[in-house]
Structures are given as structure tokens and as C-alpha cells.
N, CA and C atoms as an extended XYZ file, in Angstrom:
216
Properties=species:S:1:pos:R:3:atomname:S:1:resname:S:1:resid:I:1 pbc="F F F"
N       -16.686       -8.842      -45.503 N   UNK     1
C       -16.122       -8.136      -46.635 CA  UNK     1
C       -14.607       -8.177      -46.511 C   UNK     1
N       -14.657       -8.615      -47.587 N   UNK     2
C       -12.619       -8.749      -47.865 CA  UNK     2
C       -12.057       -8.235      -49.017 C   UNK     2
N       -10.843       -7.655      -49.217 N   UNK     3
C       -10.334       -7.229      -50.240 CA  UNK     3
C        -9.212       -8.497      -50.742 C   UNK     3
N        -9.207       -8.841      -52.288 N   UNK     4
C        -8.435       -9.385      -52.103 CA  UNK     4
C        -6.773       -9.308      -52.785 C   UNK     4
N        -6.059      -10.140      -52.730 N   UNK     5
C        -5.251       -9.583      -53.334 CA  UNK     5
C        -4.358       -8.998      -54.402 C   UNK     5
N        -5.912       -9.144      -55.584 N   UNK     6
C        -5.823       -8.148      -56.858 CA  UNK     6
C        -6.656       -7.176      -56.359 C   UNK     6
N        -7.027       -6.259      -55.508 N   UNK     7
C        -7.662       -5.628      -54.641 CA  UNK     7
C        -8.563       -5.281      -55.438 C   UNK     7
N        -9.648       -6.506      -55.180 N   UNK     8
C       -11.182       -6.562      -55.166 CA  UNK     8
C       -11.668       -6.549      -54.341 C   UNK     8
N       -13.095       -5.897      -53.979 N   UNK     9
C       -13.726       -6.462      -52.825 CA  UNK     9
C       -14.875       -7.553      -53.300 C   UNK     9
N       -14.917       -8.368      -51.893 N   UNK    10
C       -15.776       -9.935      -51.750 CA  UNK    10
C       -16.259       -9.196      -50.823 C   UNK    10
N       -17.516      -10.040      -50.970 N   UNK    11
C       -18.282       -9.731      -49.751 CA  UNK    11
C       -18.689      -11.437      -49.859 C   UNK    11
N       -18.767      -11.618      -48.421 N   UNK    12
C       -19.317      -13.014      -48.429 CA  UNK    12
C       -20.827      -13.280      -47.049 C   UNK    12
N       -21.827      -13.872      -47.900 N   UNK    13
C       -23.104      -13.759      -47.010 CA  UNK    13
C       -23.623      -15.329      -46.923 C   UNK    13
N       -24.437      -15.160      -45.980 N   UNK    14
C       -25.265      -16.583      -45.952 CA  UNK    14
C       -26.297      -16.963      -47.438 C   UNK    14
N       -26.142      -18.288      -47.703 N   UNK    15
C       -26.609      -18.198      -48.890 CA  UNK    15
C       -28.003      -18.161      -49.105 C   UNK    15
N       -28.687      -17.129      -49.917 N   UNK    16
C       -30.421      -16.498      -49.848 CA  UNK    16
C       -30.945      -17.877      -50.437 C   UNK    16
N       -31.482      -18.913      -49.726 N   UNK    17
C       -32.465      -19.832      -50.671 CA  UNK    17
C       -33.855      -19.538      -51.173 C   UNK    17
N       -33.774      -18.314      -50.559 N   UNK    18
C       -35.814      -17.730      -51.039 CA  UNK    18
C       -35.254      -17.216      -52.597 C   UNK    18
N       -34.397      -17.372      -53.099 N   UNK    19
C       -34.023      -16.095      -54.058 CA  UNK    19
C       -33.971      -14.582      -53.856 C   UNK    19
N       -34.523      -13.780      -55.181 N   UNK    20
C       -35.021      -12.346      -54.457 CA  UNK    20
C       -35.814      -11.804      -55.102 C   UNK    20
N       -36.335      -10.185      -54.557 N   UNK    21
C       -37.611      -10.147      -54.424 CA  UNK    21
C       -38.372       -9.899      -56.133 C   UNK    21
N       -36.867       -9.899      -56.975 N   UNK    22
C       -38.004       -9.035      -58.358 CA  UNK    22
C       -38.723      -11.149      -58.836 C   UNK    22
N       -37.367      -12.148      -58.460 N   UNK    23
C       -38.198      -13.074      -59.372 CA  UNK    23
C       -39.527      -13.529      -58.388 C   UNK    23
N       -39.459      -12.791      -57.359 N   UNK    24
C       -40.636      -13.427      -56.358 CA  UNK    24
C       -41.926      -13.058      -56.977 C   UNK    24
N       -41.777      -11.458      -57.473 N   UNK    25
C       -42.966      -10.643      -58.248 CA  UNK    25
C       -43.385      -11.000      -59.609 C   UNK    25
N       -41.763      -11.651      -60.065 N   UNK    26
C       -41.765      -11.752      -61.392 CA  UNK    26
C       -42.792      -13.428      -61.251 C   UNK    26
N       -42.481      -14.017      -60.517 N   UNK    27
C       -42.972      -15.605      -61.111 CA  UNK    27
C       -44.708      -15.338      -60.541 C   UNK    27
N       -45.135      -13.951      -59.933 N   UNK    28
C       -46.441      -14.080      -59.691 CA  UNK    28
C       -47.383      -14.116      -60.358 C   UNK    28
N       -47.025      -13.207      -61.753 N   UNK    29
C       -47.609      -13.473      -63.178 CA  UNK    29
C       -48.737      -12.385      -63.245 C   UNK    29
N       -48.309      -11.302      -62.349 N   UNK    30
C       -49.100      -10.298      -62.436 CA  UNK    30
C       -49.892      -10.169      -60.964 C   UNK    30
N       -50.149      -11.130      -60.217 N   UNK    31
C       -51.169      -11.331      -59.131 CA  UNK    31
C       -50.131      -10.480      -58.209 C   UNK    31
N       -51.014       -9.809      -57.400 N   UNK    32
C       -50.146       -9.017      -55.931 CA  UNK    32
C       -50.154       -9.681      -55.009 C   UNK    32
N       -49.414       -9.296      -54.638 N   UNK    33
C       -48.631      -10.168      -53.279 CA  UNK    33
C       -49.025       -9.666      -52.182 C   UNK    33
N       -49.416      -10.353      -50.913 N   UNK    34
C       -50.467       -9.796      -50.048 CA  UNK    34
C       -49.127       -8.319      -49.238 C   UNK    34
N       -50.387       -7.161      -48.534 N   UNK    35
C       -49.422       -6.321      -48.295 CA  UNK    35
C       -48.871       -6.565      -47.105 C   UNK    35
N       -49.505       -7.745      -45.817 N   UNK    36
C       -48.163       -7.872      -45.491 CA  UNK    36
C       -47.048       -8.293      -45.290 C   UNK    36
N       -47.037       -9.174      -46.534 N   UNK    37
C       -45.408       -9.132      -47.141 CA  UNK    37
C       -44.532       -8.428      -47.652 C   UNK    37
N       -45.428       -7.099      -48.593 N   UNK    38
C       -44.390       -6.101      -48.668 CA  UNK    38
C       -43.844       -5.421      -47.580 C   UNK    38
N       -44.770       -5.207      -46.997 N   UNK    39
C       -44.676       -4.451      -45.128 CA  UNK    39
C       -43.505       -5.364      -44.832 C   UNK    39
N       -43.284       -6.788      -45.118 N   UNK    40
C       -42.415       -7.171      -43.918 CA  UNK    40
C       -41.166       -6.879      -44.589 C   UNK    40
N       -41.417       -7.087      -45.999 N   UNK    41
C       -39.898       -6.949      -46.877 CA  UNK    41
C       -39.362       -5.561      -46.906 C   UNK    41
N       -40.407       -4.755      -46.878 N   UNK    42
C       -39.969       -3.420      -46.793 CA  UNK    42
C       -39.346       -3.082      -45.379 C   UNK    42
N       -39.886       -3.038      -43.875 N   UNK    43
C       -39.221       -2.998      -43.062 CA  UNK    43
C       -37.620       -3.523      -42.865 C   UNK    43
N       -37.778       -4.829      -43.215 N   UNK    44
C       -36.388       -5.492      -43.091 CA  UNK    44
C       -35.456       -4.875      -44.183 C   UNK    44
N       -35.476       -4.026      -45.481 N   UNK    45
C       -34.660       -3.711      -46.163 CA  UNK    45
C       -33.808       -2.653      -45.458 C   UNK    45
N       -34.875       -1.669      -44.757 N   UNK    46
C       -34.839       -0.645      -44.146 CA  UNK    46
C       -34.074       -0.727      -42.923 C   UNK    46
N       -34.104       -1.791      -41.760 N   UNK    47
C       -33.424       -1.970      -41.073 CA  UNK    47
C       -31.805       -2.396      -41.647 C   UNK    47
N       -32.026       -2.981      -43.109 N   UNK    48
C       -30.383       -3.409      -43.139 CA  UNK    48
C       -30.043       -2.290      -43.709 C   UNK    48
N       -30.949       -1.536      -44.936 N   UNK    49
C       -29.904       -0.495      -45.010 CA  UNK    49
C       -29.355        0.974      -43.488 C   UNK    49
N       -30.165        1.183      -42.780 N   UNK    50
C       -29.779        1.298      -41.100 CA  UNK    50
C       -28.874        0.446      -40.750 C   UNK    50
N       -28.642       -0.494      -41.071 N   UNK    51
C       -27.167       -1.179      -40.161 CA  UNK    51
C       -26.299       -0.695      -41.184 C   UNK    51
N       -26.239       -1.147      -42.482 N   UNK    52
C       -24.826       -0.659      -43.181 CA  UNK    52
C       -24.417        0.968      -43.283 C   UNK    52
N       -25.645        1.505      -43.086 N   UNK    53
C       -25.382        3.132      -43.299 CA  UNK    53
C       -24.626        3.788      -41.358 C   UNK    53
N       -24.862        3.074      -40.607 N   UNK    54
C       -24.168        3.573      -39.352 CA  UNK    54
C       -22.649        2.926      -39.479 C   UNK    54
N       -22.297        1.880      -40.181 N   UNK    55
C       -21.154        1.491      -40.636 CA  UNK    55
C       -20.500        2.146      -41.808 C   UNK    55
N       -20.692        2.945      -42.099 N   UNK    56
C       -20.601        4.348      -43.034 CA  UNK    56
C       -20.119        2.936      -44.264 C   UNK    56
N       -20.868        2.204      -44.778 N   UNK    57
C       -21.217        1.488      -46.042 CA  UNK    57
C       -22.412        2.685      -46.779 C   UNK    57
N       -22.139        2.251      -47.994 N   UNK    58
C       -23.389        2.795      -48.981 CA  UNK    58
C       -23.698        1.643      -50.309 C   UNK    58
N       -24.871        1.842      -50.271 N   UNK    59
C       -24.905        0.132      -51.181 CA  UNK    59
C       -25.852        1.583      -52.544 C   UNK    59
N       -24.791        1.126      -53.613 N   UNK    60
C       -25.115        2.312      -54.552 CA  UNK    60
C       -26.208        1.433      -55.721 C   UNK    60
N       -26.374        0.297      -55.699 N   UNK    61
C       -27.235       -0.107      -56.729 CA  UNK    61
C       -28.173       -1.290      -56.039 C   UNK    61
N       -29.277       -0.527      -54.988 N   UNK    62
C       -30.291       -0.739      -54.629 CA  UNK    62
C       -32.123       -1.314      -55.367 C   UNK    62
N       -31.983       -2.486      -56.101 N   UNK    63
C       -33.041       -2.540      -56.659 CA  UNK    63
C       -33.610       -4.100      -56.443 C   UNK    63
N       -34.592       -4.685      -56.924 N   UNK    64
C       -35.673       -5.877      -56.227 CA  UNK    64
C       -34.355       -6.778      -56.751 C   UNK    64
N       -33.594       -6.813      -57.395 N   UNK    65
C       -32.557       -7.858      -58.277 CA  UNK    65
C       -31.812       -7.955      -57.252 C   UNK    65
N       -31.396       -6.952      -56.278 N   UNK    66
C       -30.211       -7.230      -54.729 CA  UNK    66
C       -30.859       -7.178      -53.475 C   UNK    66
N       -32.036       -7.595      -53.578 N   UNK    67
C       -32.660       -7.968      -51.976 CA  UNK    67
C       -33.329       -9.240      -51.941 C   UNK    67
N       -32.272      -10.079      -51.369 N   UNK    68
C       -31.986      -11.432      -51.390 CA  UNK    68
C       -32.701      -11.941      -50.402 C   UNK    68
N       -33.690      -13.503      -50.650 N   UNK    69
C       -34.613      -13.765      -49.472 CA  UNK    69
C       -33.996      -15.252      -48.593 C   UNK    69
N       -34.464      -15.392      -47.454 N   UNK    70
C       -34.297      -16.430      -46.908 CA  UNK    70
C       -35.785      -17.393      -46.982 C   UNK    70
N       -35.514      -18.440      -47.259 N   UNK    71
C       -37.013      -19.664      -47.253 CA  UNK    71
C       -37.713      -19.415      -46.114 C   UNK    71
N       -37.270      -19.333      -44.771 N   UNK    72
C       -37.872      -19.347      -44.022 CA  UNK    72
C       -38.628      -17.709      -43.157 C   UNK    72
């Protein structure tokens, strides 16, 4: 995270090639997604929001549109 010098903040991340999670639900076409993939997606959200929240970050617009996946 950088501010820059029209003082914006950037944040810069590795780039998500899974996409994220709403078009993952969205392209299922209604079918559920086994649970433990939510289990795993849900844990891991949880651990990152635990890392940014001990870094006194707050991520104020939390929804399936900003939890970005990796392919692998």
C-alpha cells in the first residue's frame, strides 16, 4: 500500500487468476458448490481479515465482488 502523490491510496497485490468468489457462484447457474469449498474460502477470508485487523487496517466494503481467488 502506497499513497500517491495526488494522495491516493494503491494498494498493489498478486494478480487473482481464479477471479472472485460472487462470479464463481454466479457462473454456477444455481448449482451449490460443494461445502468444502465454502469451508475453505470462508476460513481463509477470516484469517486475512485477522492479519489486516492486527495491522489496525479495516476493509469497509467486504462482499463476494472483493474476495479475490488464486487458480491454484
Amino acid at each position: 500500500v502506497f499513497i500517491t502523490r495526488k494522495h491516493r491510496l494503491c494498494i498493489v497485490m498478486d494478480y487473482a487468476d481464479g477471479g472472485d468468489v460472487h462470479m464463481k457462484i454466479k457462473n454456477r447457474e444455481g448449482a451449490l458448490l460443494p461445502e468444502e469449498q465454502i469451508l475453505e474460502w470462508f476460513v481463509q477470508t477470516c484469517f486475512a481479515l485477522k492479519h489486516v485487523h492486527e495491522r489496525k487496517v479495516l476493509h469497509r466494503d467486504l462482499k463476494t465482488q472483493n474476495i479475490f481467488l488464486m487458480s491454484n
